[in-house]
N, C-alpha and C positions, 0 to 999 in steps of 0.2 A: 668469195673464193670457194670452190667447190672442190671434194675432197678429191678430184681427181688432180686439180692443180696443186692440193698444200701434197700428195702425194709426191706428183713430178719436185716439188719443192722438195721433199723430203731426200729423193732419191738425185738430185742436182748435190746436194750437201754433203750425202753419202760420199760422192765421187771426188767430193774436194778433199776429202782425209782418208784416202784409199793406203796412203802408205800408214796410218793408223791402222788400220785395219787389217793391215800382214802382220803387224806391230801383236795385235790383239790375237790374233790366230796364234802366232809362237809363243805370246804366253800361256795362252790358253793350251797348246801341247804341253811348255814345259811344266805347265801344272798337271798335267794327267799322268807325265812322266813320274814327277816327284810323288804325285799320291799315289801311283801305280809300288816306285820304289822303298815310301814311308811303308804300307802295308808289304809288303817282300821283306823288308828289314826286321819290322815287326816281326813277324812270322818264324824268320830266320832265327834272330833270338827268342824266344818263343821253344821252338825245338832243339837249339843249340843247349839250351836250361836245361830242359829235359830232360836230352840224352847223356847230362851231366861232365859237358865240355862247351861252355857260354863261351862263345866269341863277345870282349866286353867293347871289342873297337865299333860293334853294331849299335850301342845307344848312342854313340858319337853320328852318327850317320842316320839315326832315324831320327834324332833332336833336328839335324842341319834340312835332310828333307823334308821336314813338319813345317818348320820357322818359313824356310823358301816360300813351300807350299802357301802356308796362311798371307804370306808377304807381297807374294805375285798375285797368288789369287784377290786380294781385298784391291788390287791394283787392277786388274781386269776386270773385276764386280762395278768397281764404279767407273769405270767406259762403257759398260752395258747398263748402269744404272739398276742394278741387281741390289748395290752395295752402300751405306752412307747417303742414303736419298729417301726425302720424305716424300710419298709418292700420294700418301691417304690426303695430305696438304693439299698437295699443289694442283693434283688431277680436278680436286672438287670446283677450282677456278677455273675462269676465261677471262682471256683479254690483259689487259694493264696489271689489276689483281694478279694474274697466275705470274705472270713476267716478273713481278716485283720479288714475288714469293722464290720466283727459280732462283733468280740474280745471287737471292740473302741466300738461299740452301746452298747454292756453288760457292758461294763466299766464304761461308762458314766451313767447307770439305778444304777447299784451298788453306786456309787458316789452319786446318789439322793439318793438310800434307807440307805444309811450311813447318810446324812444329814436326814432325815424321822424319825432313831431313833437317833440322837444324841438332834437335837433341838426337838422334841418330845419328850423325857425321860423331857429334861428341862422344857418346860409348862405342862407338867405332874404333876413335882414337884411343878413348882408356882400354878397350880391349885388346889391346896389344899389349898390357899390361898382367894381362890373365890366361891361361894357360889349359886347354883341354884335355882330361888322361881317357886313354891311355896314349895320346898320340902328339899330346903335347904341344898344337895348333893354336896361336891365337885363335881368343873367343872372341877376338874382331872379327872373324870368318863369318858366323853368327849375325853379328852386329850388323853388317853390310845389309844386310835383307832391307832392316829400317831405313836410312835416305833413297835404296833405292826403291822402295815403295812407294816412298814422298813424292819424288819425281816424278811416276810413273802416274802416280795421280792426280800430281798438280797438272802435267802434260796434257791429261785426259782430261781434268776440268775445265783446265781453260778454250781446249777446243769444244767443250759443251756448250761455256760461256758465248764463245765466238758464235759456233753454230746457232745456241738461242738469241742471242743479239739478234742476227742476221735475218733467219728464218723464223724464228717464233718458236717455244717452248711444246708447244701444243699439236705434236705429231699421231693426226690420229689413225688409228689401227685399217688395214686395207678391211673393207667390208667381207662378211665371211659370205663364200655360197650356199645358199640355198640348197641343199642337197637331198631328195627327199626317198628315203628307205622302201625298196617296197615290201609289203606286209609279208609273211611267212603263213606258210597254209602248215596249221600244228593239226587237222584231224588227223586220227587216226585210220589211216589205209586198211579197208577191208581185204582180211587174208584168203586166199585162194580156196577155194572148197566148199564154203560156208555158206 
């Protein structure tokens, strides 16, 4: 197989999890948003300190933007394979070896995002139990981020799984071009007169 077919392979695959892929994009906003707004809140109190009238309802809202943030994004990270993936492993193999290897790594992330929503759903439930000040919100609000990251990444694993099944593990990089610089003329231009 020549990499111009495991490429079309590649790009056949693409197109079968394209609604993952609008999936992926709006989390990847809503993470830009929430770290755009973690830092704005920050800030916000920050100066509010300062000028010696602290809005205190703002570390309520930079904790919940943080937690989103870290929560959505480790969920995103590992649909681009950023996140939770040994890559020094599995790259160094081909063939049966690297497959075996993928299989056990996605097994093992799934195994986490099984734990992510199982003990997640549970402090989700006790968090209705507990009470944020100054605004006095379930810290179940909080809690939520954990199964839905579970989800998010089991979702994402198992269409890796799928995909590696199917297609093979071993997606390699389009070839770069060749591109070549032409040289830069550094004399010094003699000055008029001289």
């Amino acid at each position: 197989m020549t990499i111009a077919d495991k490429l079309v392979l590649q790009r056949q695959h693409h197109l079968k999890w394209r609604s993952f892929d609008r999936l992926e994009l709006v989390l990847m906003i809503i993470c830009g948003v929430l770290c755009f707004g973690f830092s704005l809140s920050v800030t916000a109190d920050i100066v509010t300190r300062t000028i010696g009238h602290p809005w205190l309802w703002l570390q309520e809202a930079t904790s919940t933007l943080f937690i989103y943030a870290i929560f959505i994004g480790t969920a995103v990270a590992t649909r681009r394979n950023d996140h939770l993936y040994l890559t020094a492993v599995s790259e160094a193999m081909h063939g049966t070896p690297r497959l075996i290897v993928e299989i056990i790594i996605r097994l093992v992330v799934l195994t986490v995002a099984g734990v992510l929503i199982y003990y997640g759903y549970i402090n989700y439930l006790r968090g209705f139990g507990s009470f944020r000040l100054p605004s006095n919100t379930p810290i179940a609000s909080l809690y939520a981020a954990i199964p839905l990251s579970g989800a998010l990444i089991a979702l994402f694993t198992i269409e890796q799984l799928v995909n590696g099944i199917r297609n093979g593990f071993d997606h390699p990089e389009p070839p770069e071009e060749d591109l070549s610089i032409p040289p830069v003329d550094t004399a010094i231009p003699p000055r008029a007169g001289r």
